[in-house]
LUMKETI-376719 format. One record per atom (N, C-alpha, C, O): x, y, z; residue in one letter; chain; atom name. Coordinates in steps of 0.1 Angstrom, whole numbers, padded with zeros to 4 digits. Example, Ala and Ser with C-alpha at 12.3 -4.5 7.8 and 13.67 -1.06 7.14 Angstrom:
       X       Y       Z   rest   kette   atom
    0132   -0057    0078      a       A      N
    0123   -0045    0078      a       A     CA
    0132   -0033    0078      a       A      C
    0142   -0033    0085      a       A      O
    0128   -0022    0071      s       A      N
    0137   -0011    0071      s       A     CA
    0129    0000    0079      s       A      C
    0134    0011    0080      s       A      O
This chain:
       X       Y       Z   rest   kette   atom
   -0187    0027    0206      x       A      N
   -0177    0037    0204      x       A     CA
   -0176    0041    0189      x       A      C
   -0174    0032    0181      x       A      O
   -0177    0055    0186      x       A      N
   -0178    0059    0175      x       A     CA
   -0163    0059    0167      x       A      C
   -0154    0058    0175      x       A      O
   -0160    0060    0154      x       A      N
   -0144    0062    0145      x       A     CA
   -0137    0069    0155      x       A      C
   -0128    0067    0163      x       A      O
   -0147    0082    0150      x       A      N
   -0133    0091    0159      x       A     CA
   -0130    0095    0167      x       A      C
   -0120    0102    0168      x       A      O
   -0141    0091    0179      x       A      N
   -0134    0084    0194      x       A     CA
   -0123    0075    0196      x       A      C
   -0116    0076    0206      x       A      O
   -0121    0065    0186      x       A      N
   -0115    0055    0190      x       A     CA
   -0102    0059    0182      x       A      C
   -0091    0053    0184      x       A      O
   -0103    0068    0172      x       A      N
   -0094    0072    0166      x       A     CA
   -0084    0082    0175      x       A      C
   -0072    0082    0177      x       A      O
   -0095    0094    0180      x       A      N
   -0085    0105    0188      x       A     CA
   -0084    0100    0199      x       A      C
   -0080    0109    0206      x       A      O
   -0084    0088    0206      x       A      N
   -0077    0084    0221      x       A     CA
   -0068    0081    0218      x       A      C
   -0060    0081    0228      x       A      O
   -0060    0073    0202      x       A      N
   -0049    0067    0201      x       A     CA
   -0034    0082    0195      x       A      C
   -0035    0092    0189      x       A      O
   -0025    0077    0199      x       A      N
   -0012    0087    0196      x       A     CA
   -0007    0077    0184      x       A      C
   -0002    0066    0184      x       A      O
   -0010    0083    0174      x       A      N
   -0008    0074    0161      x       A     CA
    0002    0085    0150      x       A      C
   -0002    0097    0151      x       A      O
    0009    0083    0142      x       A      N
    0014    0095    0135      x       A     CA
    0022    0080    0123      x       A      C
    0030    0072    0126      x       A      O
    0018    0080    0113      x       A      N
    0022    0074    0101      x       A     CA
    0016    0074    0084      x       A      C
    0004    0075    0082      x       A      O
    0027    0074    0075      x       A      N
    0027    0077    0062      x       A     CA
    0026    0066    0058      x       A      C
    0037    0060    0058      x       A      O
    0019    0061    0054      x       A      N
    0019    0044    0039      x       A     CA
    0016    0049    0030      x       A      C
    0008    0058    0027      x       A      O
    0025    0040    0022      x       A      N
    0024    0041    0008      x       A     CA
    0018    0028    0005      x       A      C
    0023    0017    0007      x       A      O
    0005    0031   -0003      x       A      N
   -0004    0016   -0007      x       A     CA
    0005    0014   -0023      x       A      C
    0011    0023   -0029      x       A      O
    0005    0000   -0028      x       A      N
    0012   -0002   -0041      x       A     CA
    0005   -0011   -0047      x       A      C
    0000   -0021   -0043      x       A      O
    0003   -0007   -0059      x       A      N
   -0009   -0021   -0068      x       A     CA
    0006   -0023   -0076      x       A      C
    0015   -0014   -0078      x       A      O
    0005   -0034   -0079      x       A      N
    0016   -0039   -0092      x       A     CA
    0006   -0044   -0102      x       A      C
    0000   -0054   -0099      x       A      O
    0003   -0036   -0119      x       A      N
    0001   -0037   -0129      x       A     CA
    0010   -0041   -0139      x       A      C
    0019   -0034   -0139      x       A      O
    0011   -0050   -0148      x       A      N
    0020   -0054   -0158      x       A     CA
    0031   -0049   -0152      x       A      C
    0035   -0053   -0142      x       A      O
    0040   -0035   -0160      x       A      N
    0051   -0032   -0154      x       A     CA
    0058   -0018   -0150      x       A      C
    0068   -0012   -0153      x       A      O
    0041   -0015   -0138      x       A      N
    0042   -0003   -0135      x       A     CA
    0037   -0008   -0118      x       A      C
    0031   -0018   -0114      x       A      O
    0043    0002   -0112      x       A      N
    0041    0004   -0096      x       A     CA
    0032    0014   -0094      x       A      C
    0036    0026   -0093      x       A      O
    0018    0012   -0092      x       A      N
    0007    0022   -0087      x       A     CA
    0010    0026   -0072      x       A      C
    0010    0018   -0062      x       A      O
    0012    0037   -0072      x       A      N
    0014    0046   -0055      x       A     CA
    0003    0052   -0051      x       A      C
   -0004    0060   -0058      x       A      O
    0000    0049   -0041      x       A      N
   -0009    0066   -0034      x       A     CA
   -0004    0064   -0017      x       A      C
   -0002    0053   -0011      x       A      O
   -0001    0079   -0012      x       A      N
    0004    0079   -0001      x       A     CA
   -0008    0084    0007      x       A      C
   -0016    0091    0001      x       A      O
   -0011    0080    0021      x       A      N
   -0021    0085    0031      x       A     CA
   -0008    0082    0043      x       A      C
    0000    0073    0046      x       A      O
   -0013    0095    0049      x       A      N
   -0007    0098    0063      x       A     CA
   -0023    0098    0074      x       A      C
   -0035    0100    0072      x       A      O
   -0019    0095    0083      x       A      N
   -0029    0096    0096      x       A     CA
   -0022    0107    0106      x       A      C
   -0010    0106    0109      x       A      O
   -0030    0115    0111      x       A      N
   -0019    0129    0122      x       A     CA
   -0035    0132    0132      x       A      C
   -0046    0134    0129      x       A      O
   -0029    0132    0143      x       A      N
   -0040    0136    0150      x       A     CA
   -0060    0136    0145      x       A      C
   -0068    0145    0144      x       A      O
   -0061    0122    0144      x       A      N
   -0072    0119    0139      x       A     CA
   -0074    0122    0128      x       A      C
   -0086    0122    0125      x       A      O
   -0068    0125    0120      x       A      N
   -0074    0128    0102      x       A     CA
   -0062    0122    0093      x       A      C
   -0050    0121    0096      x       A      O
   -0071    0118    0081      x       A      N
   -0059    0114    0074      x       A     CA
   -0058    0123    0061      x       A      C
   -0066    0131    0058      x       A      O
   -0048    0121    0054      x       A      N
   -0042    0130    0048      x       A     CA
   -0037    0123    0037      x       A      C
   -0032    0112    0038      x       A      O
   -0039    0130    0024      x       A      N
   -0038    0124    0010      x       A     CA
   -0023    0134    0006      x       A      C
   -0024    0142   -0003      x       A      O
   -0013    0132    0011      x       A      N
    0003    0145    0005      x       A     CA
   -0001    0142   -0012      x       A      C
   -0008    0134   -0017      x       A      O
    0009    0152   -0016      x       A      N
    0008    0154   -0031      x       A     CA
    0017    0145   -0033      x       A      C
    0023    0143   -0022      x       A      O
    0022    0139   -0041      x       A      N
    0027    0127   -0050      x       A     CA
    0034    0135   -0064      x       A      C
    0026    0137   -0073      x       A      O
    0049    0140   -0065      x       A      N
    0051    0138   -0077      x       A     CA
    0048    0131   -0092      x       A      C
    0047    0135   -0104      x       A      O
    0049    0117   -0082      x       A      N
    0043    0106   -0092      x       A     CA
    0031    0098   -0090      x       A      C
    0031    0095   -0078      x       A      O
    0022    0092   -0096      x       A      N
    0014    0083   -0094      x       A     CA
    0017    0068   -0099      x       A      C
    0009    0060   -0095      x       A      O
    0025    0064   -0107      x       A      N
    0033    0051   -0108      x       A     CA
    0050    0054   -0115      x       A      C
    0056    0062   -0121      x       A      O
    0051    0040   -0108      x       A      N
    0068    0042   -0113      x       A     CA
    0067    0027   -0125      x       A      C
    0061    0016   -0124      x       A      O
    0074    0032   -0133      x       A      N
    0071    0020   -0143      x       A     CA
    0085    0016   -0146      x       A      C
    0094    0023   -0147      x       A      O
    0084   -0003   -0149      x       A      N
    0094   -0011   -0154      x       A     CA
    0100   -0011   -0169      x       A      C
    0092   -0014   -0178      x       A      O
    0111   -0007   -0171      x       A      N
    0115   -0009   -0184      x       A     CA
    0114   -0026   -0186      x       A      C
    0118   -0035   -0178      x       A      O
    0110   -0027   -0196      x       A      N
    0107   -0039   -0201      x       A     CA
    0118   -0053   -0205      x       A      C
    0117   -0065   -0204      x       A      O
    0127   -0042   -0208      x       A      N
    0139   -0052   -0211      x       A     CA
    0142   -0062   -0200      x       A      C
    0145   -0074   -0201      x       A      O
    0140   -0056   -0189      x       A      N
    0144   -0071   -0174      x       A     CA
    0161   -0070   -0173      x       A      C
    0166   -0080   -0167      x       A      O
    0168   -0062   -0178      x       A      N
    0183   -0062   -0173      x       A     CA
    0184   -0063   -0155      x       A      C
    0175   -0059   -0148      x       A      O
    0193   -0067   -0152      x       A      N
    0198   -0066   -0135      x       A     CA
    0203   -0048   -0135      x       A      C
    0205   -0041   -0125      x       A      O
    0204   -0044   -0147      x       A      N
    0207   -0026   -0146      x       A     CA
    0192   -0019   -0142      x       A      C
    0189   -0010   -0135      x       A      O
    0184   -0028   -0150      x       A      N
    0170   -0022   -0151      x       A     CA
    0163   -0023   -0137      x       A      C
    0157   -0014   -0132      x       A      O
    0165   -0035   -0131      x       A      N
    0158   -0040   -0118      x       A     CA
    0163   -0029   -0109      x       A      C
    0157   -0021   -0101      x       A      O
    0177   -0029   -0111      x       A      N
    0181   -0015   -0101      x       A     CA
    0175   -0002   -0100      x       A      C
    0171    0003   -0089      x       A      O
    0176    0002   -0114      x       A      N
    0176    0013   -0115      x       A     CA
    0156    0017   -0109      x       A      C
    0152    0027   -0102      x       A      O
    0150    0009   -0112      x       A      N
    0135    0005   -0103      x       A     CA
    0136    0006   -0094      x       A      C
    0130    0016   -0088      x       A      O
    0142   -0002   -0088      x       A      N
    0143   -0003   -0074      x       A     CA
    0151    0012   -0066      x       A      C
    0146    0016   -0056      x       A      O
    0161    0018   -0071      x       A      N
    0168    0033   -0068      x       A     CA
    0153    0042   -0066      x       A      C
    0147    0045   -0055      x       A      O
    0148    0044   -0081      x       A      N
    0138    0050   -0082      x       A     CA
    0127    0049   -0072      x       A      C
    0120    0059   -0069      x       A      O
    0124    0038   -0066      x       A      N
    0112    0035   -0060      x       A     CA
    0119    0037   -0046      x       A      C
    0111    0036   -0037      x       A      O
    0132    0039   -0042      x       A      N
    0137    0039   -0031      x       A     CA
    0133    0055   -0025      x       A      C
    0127    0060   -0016      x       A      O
    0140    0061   -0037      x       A      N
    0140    0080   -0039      x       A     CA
    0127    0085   -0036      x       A      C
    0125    0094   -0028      x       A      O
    0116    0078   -0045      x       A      N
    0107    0084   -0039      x       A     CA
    0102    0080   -0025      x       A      C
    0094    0087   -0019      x       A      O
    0105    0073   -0021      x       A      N
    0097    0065   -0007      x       A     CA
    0105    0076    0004      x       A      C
    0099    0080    0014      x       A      O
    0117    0080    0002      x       A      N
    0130    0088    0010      x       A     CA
    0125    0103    0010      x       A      C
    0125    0111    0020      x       A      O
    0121    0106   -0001      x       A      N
    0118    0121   -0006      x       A     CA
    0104    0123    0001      x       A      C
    0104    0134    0007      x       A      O
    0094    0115    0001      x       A      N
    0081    0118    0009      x       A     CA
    0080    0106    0026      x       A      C
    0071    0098    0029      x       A      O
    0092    0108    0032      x       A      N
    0094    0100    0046      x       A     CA
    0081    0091    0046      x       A      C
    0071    0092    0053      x       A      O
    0082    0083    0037      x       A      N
    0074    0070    0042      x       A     CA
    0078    0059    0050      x       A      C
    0088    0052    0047      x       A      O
    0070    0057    0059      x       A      N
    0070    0049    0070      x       A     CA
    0070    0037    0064      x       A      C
    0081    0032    0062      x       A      O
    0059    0029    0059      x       A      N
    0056    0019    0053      x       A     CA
    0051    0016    0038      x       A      C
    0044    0023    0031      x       A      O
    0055    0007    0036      x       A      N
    0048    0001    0020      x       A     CA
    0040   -0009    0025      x       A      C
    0042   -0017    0034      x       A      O
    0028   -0008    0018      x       A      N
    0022   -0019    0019      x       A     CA
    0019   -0024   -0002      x       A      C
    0015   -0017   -0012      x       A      O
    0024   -0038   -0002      x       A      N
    0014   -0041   -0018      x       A     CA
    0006   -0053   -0015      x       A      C
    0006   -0062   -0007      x       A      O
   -0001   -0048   -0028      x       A      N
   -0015   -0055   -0027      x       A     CA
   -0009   -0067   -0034      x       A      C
   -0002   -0067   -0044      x       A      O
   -0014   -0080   -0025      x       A      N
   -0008   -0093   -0027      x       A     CA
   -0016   -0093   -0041      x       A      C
   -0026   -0086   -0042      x       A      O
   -0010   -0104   -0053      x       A      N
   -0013   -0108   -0061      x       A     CA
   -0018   -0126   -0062      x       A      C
   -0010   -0133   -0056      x       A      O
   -0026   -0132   -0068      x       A      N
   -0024   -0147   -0066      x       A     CA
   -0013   -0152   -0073      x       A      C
   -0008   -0145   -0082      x       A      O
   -0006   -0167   -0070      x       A      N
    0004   -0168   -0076      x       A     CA
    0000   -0176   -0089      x       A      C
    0008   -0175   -0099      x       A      O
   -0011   -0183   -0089      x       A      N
   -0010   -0188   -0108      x       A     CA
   -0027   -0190   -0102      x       A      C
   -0031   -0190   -0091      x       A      O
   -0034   -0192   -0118      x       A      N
   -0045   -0189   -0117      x       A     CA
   -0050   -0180   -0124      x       A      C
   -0040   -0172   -0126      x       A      O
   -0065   -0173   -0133      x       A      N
   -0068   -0167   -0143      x       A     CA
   -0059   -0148   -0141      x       A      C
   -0053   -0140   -0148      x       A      O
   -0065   -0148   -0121      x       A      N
   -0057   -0133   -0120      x       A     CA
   -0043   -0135   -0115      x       A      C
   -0037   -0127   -0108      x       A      O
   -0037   -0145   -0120      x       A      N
   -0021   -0146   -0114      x       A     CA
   -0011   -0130   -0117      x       A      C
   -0016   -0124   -0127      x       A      O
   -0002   -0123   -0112      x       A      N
    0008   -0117   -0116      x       A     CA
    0014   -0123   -0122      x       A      C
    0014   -0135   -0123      x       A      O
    0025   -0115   -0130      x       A      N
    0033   -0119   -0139      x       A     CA
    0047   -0120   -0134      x       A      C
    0049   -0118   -0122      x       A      O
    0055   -0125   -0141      x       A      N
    0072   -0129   -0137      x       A     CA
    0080   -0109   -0136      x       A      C
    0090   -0105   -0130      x       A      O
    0074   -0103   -0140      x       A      N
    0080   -0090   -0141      x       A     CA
    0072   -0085   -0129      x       A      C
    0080   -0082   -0120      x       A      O
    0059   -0084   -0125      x       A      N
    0053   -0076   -0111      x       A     CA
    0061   -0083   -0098      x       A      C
    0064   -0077   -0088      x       A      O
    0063   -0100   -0101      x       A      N
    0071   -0105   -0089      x       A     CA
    0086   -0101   -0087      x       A      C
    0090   -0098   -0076      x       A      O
    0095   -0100   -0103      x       A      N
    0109   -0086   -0098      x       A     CA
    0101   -0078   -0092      x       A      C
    0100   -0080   -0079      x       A      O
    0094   -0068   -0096      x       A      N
    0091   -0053   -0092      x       A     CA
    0087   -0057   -0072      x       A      C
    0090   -0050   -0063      x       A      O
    0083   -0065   -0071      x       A      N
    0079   -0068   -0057      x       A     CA
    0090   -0070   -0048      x       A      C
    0092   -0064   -0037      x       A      O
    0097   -0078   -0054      x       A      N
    0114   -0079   -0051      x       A     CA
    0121   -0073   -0049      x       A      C
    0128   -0074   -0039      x       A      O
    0121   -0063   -0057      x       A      N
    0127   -0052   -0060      x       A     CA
    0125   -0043   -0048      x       A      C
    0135   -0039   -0040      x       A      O
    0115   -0041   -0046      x       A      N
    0107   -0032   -0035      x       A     CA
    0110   -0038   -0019      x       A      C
    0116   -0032   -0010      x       A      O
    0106   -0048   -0017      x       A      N
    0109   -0059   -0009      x       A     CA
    0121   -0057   -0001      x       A      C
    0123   -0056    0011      x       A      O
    0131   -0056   -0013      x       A      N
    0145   -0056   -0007      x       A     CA
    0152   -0041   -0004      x       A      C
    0162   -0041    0004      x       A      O
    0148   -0032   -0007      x       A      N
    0149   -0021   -0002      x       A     CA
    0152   -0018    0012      x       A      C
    0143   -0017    0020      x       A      O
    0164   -0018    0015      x       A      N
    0172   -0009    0031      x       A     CA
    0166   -0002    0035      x       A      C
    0161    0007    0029      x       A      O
    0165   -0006    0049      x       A      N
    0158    0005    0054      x       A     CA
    0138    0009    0049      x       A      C
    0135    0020    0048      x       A      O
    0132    0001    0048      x       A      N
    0123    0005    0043      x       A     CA
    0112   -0009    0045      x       A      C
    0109   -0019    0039      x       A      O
    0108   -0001    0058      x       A      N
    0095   -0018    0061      x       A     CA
    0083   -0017    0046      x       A      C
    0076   -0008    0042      x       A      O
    0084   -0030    0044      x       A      N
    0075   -0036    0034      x       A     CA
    0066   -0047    0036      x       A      C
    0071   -0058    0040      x       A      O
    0054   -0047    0034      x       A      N
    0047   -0058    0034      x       A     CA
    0038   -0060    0021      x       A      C
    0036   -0053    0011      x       A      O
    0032   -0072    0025      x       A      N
    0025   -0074    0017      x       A     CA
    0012   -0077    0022      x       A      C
    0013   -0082    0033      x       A      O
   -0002   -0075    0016      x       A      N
   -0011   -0079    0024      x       A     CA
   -0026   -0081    0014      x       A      C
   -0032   -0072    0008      x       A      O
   -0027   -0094    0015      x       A      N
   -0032   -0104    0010      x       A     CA
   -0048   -0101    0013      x       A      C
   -0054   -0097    0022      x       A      O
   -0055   -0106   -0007      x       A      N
   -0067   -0103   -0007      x       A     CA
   -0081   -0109    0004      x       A      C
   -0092   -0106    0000      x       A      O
   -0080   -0116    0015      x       A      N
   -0083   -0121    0024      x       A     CA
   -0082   -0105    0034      x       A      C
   -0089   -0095    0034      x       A      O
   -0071   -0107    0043      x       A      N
   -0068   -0095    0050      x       A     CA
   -0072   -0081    0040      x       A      C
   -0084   -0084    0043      x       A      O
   -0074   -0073    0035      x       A      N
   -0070   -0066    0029      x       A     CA
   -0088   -0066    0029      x       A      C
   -0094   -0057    0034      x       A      O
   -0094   -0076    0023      x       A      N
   -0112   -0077    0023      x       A     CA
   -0121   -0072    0039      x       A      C
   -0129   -0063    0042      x       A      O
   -0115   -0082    0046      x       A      N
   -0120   -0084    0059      x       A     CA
   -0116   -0068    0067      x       A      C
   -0125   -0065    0075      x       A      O
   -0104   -0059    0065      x       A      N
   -0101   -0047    0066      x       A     CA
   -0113   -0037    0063      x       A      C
   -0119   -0031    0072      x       A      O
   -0114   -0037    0050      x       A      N
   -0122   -0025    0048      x       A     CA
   -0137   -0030    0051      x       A      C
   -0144   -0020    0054      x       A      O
   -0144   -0046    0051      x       A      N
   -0155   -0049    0052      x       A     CA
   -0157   -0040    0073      x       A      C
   -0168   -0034    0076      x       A      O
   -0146   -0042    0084      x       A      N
   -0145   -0038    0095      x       A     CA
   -0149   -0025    0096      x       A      C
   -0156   -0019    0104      x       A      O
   -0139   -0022    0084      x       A      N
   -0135   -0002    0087      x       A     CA
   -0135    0001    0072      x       A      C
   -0124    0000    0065      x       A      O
   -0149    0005    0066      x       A      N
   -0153    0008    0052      x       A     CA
   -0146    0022    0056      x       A      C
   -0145    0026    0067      x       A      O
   -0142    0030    0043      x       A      N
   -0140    0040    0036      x       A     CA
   -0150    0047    0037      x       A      C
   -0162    0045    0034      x       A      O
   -0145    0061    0045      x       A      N
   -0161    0071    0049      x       A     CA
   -0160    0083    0039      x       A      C
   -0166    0093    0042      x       A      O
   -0152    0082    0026      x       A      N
   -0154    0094    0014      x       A     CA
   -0157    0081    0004      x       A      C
   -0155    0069    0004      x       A      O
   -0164    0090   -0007      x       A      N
   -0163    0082   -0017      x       A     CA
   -0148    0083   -0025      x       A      C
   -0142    0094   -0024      x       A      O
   -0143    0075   -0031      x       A      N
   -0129    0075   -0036      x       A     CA
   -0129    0087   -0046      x       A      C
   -0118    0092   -0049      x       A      O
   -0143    0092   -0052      x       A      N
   -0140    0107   -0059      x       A     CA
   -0137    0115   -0058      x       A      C
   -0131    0122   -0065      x       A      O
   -0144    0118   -0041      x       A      N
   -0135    0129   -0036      x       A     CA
   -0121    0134   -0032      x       A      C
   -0115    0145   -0031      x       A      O
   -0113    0113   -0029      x       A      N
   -0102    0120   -0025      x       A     CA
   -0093    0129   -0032      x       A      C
   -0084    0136   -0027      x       A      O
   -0097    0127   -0051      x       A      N
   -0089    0133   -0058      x       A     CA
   -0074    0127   -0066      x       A      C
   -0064    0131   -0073      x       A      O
   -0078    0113   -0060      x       A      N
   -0069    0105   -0071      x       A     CA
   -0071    0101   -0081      x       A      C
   -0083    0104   -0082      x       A      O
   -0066    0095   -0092      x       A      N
   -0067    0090   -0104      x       A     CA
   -0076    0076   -0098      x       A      C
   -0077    0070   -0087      x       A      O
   -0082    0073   -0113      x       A      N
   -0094    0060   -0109      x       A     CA
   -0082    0047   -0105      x       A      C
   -0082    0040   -0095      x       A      O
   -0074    0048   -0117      x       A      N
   -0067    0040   -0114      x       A     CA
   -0058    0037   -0102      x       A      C
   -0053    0025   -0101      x       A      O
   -0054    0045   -0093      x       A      N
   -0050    0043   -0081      x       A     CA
   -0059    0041   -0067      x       A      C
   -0056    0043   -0055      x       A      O
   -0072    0035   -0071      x       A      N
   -0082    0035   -0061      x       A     CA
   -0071    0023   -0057      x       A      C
   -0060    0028   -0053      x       A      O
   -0072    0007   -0057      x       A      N
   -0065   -0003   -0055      x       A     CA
   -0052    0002   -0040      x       A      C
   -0050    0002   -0028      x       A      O
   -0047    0006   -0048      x       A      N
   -0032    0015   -0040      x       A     CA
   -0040    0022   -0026      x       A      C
   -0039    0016   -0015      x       A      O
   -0047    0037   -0028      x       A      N
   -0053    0035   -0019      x       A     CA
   -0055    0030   -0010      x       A      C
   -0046    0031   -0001      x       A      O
   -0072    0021   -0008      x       A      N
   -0072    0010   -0004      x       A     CA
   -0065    0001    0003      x       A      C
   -0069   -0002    0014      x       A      O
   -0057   -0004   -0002      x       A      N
   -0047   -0009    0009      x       A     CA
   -0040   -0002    0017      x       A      C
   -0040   -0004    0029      x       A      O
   -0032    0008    0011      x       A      N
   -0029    0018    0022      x       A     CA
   -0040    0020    0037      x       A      C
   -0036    0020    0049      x       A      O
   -0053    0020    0031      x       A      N
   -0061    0027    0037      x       A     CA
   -0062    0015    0054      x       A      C
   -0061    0016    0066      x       A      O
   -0065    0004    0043      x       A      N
   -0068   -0011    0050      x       A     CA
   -0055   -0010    0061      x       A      C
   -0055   -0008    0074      x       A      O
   -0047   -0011    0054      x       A      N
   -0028   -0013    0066      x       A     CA
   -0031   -0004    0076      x       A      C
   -0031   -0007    0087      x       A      O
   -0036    0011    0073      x       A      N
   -0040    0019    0085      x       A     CA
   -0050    0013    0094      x       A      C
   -0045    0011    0104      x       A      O
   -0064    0010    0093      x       A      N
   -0071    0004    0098      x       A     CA
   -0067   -0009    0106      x       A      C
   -0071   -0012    0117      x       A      O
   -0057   -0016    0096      x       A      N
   -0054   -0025    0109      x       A     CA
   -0048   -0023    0120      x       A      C
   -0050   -0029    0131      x       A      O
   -0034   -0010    0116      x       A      N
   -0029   -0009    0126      x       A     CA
   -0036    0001    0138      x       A      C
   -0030    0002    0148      x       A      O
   -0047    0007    0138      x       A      N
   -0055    0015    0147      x       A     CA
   -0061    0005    0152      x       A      C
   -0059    0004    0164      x       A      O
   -0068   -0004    0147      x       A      N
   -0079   -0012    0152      x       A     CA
   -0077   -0027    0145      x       A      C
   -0084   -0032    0136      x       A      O
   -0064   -0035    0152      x       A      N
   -0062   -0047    0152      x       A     CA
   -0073   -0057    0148      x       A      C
   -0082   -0056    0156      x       A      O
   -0075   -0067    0136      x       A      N
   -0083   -0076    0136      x       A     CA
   -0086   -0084    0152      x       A      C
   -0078   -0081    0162      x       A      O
   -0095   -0092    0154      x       A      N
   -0095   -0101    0168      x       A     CA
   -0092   -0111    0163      x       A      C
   -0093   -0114    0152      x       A      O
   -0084   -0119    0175      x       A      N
   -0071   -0130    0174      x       A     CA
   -0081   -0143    0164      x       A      C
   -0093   -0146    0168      x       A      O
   -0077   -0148    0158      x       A      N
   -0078   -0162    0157      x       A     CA
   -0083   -0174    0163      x       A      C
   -0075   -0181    0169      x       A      O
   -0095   -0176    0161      x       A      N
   -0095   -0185    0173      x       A     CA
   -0090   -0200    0168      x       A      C
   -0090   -0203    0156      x       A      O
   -0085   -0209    0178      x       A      N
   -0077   -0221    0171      x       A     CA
   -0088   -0228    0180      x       A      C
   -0092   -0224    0191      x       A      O
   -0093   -0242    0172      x       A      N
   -0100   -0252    0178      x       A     CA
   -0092   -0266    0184      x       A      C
   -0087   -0274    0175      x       A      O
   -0091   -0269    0195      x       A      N
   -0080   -0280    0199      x       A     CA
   -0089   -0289    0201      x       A      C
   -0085   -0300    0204      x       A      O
């Protein structure tokens, strides 16, 4: 069974928002899926960035910001791209607020999904444009990507686990 067979039998209608966390900026790119195609909306913004200082005024006012836009473009879901926790590519103590930050947001399903999942995703269901065309910035390929992947899984579920007893 070909993509988009398997794509146009399903009633699917959803917006993710993929999120890379850099130092102390939030990389966005939104993809919607609508009747078999998916869809790149225009984005006011392409990242939302951390003031540096680390105030509990500042974490908010992040977090407001990153609320407003997620409200303003009806996003269904966030997904961010997991980071490792220590180690040469570790994130930093500022990307884990900004995660937090996000995380805790009302109303607003969040996940996270981990370089494992996130691999095994696109290695199932590769990317059928090259990322030039879609017309993002280089730097929001990442963002993207996982968006793209969270779609993919939720169309076409990984197969279960198998447990050895």
């Amino acid at each position: 069974m070909g993509y988009n067979t398997a794509v146009e039998n399903r009633e699917y209608i959803m917006k993710i928002c993929g999120v890379e966390i850099k130092g102390s900026e939030a990389i966005v790119s939104l993809l919607s899926f609508k009747d078999g195609l998916f869809n790149l909306p225009e984005c006011r913004v392409r990242k939302v960035e951390f003031n540096k200082r680390n105030s509990t005024g500042d974490i908010r006012y992040f977090q407001s910001t990153f609320s407003k836009l997620m409200a303003d473009y009806t996003v269904d879901m966030v997904v961010i791209k997991e980071r490792p926790l220590k180690g040469k590519f570790a994130g930093g103590s500022l990307g884990f607020k900004m995660e937090s930050a996000i995380q805790l947001i009302d109303g607003l399903e969040v996940e996270t999904m981990s370089p494992q999942v996130f691999k095994e995703a696109i290695k199932r269901n590769p990317v059928v444009v090259s990322f030039a065309e879609t017309g993002l910035k280089a730097f929001q390929e990442n963002a993207f990507t996982v968006a793209y992947a969270k779609h993919m899984n939720l169309q076409f579920p990984p197969p279960p686990v198998e447990t050895i007893e």
